[in-house]
C-alpha positions in Angstrom: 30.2 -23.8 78.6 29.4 -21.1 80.8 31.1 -20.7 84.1 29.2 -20.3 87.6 30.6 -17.7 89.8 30.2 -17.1 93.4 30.6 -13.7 93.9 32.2 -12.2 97.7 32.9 -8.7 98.8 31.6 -7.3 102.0 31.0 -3.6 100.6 27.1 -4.0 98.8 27.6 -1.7 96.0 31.0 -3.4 94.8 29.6 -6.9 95.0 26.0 -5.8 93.1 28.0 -4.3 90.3 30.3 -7.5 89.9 27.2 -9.6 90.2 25.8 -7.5 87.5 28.4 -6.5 85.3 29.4 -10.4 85.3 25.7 -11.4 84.6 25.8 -8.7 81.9 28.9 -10.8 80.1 27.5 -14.2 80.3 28.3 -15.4 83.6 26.2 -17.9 85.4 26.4 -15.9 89.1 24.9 -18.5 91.2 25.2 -16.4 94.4 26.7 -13.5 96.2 28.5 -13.6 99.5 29.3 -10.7 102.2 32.0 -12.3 103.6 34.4 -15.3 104.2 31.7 -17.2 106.3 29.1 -16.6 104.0 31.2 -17.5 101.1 32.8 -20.9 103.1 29.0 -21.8 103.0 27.9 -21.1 100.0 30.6 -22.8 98.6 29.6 -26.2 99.4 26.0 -25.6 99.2 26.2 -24.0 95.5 29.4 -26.0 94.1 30.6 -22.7 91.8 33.2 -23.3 89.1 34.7 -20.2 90.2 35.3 -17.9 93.8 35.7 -14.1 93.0 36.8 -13.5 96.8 37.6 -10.0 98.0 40.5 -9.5 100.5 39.9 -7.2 103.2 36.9 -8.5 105.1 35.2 -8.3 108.6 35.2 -11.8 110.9 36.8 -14.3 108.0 39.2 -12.3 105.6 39.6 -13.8 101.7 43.0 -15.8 102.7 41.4 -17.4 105.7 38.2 -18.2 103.4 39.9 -19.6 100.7 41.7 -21.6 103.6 38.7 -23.0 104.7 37.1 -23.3 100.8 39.9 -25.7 99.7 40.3 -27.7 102.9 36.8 -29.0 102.1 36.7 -28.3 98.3 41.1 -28.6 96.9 39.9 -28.2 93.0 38.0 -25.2 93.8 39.0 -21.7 91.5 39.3 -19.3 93.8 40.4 -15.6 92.4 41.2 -13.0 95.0 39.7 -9.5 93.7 41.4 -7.3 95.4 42.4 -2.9 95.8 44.9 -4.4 98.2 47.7 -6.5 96.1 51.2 -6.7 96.7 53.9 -9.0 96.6 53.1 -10.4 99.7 49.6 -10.2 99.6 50.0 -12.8 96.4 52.5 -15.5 98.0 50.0 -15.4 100.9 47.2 -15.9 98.9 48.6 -18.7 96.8 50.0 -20.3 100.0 46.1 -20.4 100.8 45.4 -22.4 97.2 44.2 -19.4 95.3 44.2 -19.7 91.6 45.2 -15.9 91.1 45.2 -12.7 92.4 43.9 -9.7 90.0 44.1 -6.0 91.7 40.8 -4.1 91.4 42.6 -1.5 89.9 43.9 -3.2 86.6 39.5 -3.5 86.6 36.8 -5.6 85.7 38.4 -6.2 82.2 41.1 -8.6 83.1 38.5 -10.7 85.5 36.4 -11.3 82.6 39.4 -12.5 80.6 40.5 -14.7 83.1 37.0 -15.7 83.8 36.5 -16.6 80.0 39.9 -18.5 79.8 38.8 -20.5 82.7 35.9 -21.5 81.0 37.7 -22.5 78.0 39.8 -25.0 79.7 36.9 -26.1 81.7 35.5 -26.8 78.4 38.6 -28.4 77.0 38.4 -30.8 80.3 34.9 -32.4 79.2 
């Protein structure tokens, strides 16, 4: 099964290289938002498996988006991708019904893993 990803970061060369370094490992990205608003809309209007939501944004950070995201949608995946992780960072983020947090710095490698073990259990789940 291949997983859908919704992409989010406000900085345009960050989010075009996940978009394509994702696309370039077999992920379905079904679109790309440049920030929370965007990404609270695309979310109901492209129904991804999985959010890859950056943290620090302009007008709706990642917490407040993922806020909004599983008010409407509570099953939604929603992975914070963030250069900015601490402790507190994390609790906050989980508080706001994110799935996990990943630092930017441990890289691109460990969001692909946890992308592909996500789509092994959404494969398990059919």
């Amino acid at each position: 099964m291949t997983v859908s990803v919704l992409v989010v970061d406000d900085t345009d060369h960050v989010r075009r290289m996940l978009v394509e370094m994702l696309r370039l490992d077999g992920f379905d990205v079904i679109g790309a938002a440049v920030d929370g608003a965007d990404a609270v809309h695309l979310a109901g209007e492209l129904n991804p498996d999985v959010i890859v939501m950056d943290l620090r944004m302009p007008n709706v950070d990642g917490i407040e988006a993922t806020r909004r995201i599983k008010a409407d949608r509570p099953g939604q995946v929603v992975i914070i991708y963030t250069a900015y992780l601490d402790s507190a960072i994390e609790q906050e983020a989980h508080e706001a019904g994110a799935s996990m947090c990943l630092g930017k710095i441990e890289g691109l490698q460990q969001l692909e893993r946890e992308l592909s073990r996500l789509a092994m259990e959404f494969a398990s789940d059919l």
